[in-house]
C-alpha positions, 0 to 999 in steps of 0.5 A: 334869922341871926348869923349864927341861925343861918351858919347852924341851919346851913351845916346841919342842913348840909352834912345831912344831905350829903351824907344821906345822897351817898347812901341813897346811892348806893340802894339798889334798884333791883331786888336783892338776892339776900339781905343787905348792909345798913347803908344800902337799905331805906330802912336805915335812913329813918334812924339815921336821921335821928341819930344825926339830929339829936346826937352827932350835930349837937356834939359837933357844934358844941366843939369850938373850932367848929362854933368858930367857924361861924365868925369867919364867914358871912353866912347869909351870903353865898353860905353853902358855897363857903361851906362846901369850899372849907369841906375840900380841906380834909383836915378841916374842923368839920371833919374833926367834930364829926369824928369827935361825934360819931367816937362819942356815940359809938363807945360802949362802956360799962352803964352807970348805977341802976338808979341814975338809968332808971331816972334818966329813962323816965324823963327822956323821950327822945329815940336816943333816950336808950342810948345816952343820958347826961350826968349832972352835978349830983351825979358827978359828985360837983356843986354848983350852977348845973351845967348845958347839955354840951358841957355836961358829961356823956355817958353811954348806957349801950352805945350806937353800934349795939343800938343799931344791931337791934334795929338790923334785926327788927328791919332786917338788914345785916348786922353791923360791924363794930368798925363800921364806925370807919364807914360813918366818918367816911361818909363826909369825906366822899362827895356824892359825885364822886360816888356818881362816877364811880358806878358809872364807870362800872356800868360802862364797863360791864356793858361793854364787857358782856352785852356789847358786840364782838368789836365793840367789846372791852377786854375780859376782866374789865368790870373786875378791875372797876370794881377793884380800883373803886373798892379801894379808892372810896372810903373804908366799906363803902366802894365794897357797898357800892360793888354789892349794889352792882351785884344787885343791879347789873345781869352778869355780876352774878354769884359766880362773878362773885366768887372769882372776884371775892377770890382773885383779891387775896392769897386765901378766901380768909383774907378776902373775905377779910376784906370784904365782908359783907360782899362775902356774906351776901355771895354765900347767901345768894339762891343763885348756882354757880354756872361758870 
């Protein structure tokens, strides 16, 4: 395996991984009241994987800060190590590409001529053939040496985000939000300890809070608090992911702790539900009545 074998196989390998951990993490154990986000649904992962390997990684290596990375290091030794230390730079090019990528599958933009679709879907067979298709020189109107796929130009016939609210509907999970593209770029930048961490401190809380004994007991209020603070100091959407999942897992989150909480963190039920939509969302389809 070459350097730049062992650089590539490493970063793909591991923005993988850890993007696929956190959102593993926050899959309930239990089984839900009503139909779940995207990030928290198995269901999700088999696509996200596609999605991933042949649109957001080719798109982030073809970047050249990126590519450039792989000269700096030795990567046949100690790589991970290397790489998980230049991800602890938030502003590192890593995190740059990823965006860059995730933008460029996300824009919806008018599709092209009829004709170029049709040709471009007879010679694709990859998942993301509906997806995407790259013009070449005929195309763009240029002569010359055709170019490879990286330089070429991308040009969306639907976009992701409409991709994947076809793929809610066929398995059943909720429809996504048009700016849940913040929660795949937010979801680099979390490391899977910390989201560890966080739903420990809420289970901490809600344990002693409800089902210690009188003395032992947290103040009222306690558990709220966790999930409030955890809410807002992960990534856009995903502290809001990792609360529905303690209103799957935990007994006493139930819909009426729901709905004193969705109202407590807003001046109007509008603007918290505003803020948390998907909470909101499964709070109102939940069977359960309200009891306090």
């Amino acid at each position: 395996m070459t350097a730049v074998d062992d650089y590539t196989s490493i970063l793909q390998t591991t923005l993988l991984e850890r993007t696929r951990r956190n959102m593993e993490q926050l899959v309930p154990e239990k089984t839900p009241a009503a139909a779940l986000p995207f990030a928290l649904t198995p269901a999700f992962f088999e696509l996200y994987n596609e999605v991933y390997r042949l649109g957001v990684f080719p798109l982030m290596i073809s970047r050249r800060p990126v590519k450039q990375l792989q000269g700096h290091y030795d990567w046949t030794k100690d790589g991970l190590q290397q790489l998980n230390a230049i991800m602890e730079d938030r502003t590192n090019p890593i995190f740059t590409a990823w965006d860059y990528a995730w933008d460029a599958m996300w824009d919806e933009r008018t599709a092209p001529k009829e004709r170029s679709v049709k040709k471009d879907t007879k010679e694709k067979k990859s998942l993301l053939a509906s997806l995407t298709f790259w013009k070449n020189d005929k195309d763009t109107g240029k002569g010359g040496k055709s170019q490879s796929e990286p330089e070429q130009q991308k040009q969306p016939l639907e976009g992701l985000y409409k991709m994947l609210l076809q793929h809610a509907n066929k398995k059943a999970y909720m429809p996504l939000l048009h700016d849940d593209i913040k929660v795949f770029k937010g979801l680099i930048r979390v490391h899977p300890n910390r989201i560890r961490e966080a739903y420990k401190e809420i289970t901490q809380f809600h344990n002693q809070e409800f089902m210690f004994a009188s003395k032992e007991q947290t103040k009222p209020g306690a558990t709220s608090d966790a999930m409030t603070k955890w809410m807002y100091t992960l990534p856009d959407r995903i502290g809001e992911f990792l609360v529905l999942k303690a209103a799957v897992d935990l007994e006493h989150i139930n819909k009426a702790f729901l709905q004193k909480f969705i109202r407590q963190s807003a001046r109007t039920q509008e603007d918290a539900e505003k803020a948390m939509p998907y909470l909101a969302a499964y709070w109102k389809a939940m069977q359960h009545s309200v009891t306090r």
